[in-house]
C-alpha positions as CSV (number, residue, x, y, z in Angstrom):
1,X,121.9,81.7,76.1
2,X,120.1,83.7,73.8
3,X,116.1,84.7,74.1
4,X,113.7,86.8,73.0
5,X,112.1,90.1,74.5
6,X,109.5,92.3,73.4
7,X,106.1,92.0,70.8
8,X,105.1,88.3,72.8
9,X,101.3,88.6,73.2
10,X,100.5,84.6,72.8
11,X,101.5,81.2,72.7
12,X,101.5,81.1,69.5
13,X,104.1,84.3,69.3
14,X,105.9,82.3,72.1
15,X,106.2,79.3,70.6
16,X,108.0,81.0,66.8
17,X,110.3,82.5,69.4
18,X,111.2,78.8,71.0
19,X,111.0,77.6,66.9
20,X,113.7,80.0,66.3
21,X,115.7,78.6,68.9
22,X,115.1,81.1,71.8
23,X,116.5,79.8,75.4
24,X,113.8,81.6,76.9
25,X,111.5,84.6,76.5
26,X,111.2,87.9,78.0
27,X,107.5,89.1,77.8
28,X,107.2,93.6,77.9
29,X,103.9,95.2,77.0
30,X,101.4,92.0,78.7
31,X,103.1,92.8,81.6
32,X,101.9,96.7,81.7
33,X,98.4,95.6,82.3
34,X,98.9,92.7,85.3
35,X,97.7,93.8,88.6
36,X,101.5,93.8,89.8
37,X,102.1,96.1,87.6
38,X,102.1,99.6,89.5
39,X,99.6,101.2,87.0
40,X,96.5,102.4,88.7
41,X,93.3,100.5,87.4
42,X,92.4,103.2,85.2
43,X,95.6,102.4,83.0
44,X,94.9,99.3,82.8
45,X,92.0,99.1,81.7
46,X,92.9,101.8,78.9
47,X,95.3,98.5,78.1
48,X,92.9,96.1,78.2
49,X,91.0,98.0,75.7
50,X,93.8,97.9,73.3
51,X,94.0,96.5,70.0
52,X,97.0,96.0,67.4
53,X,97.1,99.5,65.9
54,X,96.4,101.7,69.2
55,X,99.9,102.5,69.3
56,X,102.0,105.4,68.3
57,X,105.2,106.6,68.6
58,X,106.3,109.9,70.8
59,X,109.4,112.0,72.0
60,X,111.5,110.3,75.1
61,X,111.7,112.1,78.3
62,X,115.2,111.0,78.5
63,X,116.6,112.3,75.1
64,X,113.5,114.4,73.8
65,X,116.9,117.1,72.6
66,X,117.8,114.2,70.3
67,X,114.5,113.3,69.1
68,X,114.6,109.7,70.2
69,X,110.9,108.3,70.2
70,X,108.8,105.4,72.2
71,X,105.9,103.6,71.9
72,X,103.1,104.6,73.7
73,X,99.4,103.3,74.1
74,X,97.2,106.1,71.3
75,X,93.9,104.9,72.5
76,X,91.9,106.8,75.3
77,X,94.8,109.5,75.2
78,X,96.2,112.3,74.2
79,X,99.4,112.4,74.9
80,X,101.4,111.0,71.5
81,X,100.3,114.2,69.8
82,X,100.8,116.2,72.6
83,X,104.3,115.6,73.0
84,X,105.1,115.8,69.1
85,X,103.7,118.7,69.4
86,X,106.1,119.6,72.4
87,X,109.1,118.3,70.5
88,X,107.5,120.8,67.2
89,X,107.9,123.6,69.2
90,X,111.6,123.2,71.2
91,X,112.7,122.8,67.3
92,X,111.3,125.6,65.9
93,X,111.4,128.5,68.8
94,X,115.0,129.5,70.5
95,X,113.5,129.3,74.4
96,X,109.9,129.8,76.0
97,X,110.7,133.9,75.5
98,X,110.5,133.4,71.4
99,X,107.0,131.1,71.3
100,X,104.2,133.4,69.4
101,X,101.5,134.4,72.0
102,X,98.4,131.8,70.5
103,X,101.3,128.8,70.5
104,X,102.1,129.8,74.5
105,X,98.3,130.1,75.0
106,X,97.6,126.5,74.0
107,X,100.8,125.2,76.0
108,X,99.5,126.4,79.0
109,X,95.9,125.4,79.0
110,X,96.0,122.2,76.9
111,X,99.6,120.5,77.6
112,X,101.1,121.7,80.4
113,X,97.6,122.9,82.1
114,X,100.4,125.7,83.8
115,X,102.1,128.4,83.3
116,X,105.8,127.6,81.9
117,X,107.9,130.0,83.8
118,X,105.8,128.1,87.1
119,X,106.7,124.4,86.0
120,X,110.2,126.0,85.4
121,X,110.7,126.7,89.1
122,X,109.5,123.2,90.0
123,X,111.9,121.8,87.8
124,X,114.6,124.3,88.8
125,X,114.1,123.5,92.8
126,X,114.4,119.6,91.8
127,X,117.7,119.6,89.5
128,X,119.5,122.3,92.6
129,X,119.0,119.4,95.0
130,X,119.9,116.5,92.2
131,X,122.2,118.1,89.5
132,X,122.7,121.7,90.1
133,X,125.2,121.8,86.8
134,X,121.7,121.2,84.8
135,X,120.2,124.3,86.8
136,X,123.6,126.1,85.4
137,X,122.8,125.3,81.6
138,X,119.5,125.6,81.4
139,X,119.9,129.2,82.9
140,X,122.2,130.1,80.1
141,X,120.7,128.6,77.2
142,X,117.3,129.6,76.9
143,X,116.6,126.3,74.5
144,X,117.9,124.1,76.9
145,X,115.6,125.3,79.7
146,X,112.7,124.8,77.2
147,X,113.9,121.4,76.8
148,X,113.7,120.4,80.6
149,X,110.1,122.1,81.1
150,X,108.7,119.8,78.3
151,X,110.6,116.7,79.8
152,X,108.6,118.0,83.1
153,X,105.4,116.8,81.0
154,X,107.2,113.9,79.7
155,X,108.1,112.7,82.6
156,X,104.4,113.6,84.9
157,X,102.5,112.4,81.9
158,X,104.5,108.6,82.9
159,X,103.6,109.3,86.7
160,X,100.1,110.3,86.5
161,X,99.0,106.6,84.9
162,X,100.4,104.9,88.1
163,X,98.4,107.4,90.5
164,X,95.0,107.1,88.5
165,X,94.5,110.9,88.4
166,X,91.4,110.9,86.7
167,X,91.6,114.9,85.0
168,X,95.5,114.1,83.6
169,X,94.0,111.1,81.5
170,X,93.9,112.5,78.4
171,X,98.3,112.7,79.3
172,X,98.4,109.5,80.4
173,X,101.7,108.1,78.8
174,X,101.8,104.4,78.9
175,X,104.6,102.4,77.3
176,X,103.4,99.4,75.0
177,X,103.5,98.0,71.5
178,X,100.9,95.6,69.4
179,X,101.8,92.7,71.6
180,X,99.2,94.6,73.9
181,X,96.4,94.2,71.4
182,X,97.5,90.5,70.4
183,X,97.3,89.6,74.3
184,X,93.9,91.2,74.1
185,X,92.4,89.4,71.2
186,X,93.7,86.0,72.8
187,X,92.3,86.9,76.5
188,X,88.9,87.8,75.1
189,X,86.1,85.8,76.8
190,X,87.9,83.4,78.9
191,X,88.6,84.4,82.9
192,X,91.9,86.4,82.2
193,X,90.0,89.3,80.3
194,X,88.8,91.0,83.8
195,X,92.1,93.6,84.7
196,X,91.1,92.2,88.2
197,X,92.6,88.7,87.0
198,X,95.6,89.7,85.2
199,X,98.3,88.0,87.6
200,X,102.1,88.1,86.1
201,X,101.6,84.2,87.0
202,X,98.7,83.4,85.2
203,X,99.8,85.6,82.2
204,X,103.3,83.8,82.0
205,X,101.8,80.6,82.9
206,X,99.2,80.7,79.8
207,X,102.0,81.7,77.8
208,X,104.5,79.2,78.1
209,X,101.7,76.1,78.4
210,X,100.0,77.1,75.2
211,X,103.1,77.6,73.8
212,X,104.0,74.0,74.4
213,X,100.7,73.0,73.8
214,X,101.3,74.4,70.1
215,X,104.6,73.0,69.7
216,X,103.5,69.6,70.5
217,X,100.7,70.2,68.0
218,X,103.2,71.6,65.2
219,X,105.5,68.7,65.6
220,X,103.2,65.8,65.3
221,X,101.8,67.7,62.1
222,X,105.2,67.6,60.7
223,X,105.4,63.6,61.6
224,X,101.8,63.5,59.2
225,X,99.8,63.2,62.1
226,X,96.6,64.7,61.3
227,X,96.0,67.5,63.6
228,X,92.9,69.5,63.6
229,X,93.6,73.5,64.0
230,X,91.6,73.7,67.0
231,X,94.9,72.1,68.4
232,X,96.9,75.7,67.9
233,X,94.1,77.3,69.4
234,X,94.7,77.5,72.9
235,X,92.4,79.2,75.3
236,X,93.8,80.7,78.8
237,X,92.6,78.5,81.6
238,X,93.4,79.1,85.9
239,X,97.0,77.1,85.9
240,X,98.0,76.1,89.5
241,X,101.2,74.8,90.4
């Protein structure tokens, strides 16, 4: 009852996890760019573009105050060094009151694209209907209220990829690791590289046939059965049924 989650982008990556003695396999990053997905076109074809070292690693919405990190999608954004830069400031400044006038000037027209004291009211307004006690805090600590005006980004800059708005691009935060680029390389050329034809059917499908497509292949090798490599090389293909 044990499987595998996370960095499949192949068959051949499917078929080590099945090796290993996985009971099944949970796939995460392919599935960002299927057309079920929830991501507007836009982000998905920022994925589709990606290869195995557009990556990088950026401050969580949920515990940015701890300085917990994701992976996020580097290519055709901004946003990785944007929110370091984010997480630079809360560390170094006591509240929005103690950030030097040049450091406030770029926050407002290159991160937030708004004036902080104006996101802060937005923010305010949602936590007094949600979680007033947050609302409490933030208005005493002056560090903490910081903290929940750069999760305000944090948290847009995941919302702004589903909607496709076209001037928040460069913010886009998109959640995915090198499987992404793996996935790419294999797709390239055959009918699954369009966005258009990225079903969650026809990815999992492709998977899970060339996986057992290779470990056929693999175990007649290891029965000295002369098997050419083009035998591990399996090529997506339209999979009914």
């Amino acid at each position: 009852r044990l499987g595998v989650a996370g960095g499949l982008g192949s068959p051949s990556g499917v078929a080590a996890a099945f090796a290993l003695g996985a009971a099944y396999v949970v796939t995460g990053s392919v599935n960002q760019g299927a057309v079920e997905a929830g991501l507007s076109e836009t982000g998905r074809q920022l994925l589709a573009h990606a290869d195995l070292a557009d990556m990088a690693m950026a401050p969580s919405a949920d515990m940015f105050e701890l300085g917990v990190k994701v992976q996020v999608l580097r290519r055709g954004t901004l946003f990785p060094q944007r929110a370091r830069k984010l997480f630079e400031i809360y560390r170094t400044y006591g509240g929005l009151e103690e950030i030097p006038a040049a450091e406030r000037t770029r926050l407002e027209t290159e991160i937030l694209r708004d004036d902080p004291e104006a996101v802060w009211q937005r923010t305010r307004a949602y936590f007094l209907e949600r979680n007033p006690e947050e609302v409490t805090r933030a208005e005493r600590d002056p560090k903490y209220r910081m903290a929940l005006v750069f999760r305000w980004y944090l948290f847009m800059a995941s919302q702004w990829p589903m909607d496709g708005l076209a001037d928040r691009q460069q913010d886009y935060q998109i959640w995915c690791g090198p499987a992404m680029g793996t996935y790419n390389r294999w797709v390239a050329g055959s009918f699954m590289e369009p966005v258009e034809k990225r079903t969650v059917v026809q990815i999992a499908r492709n998977l899970l046939e060339g996986a057992a497509v290779i470990s056929r292949a693999q175990q007649l090798r290891s029965h000295g059965v002369a098997v050419p490599a083009a035998a591990f090389d399996f090529r997506p293909r339209y999979l009914n049924g």
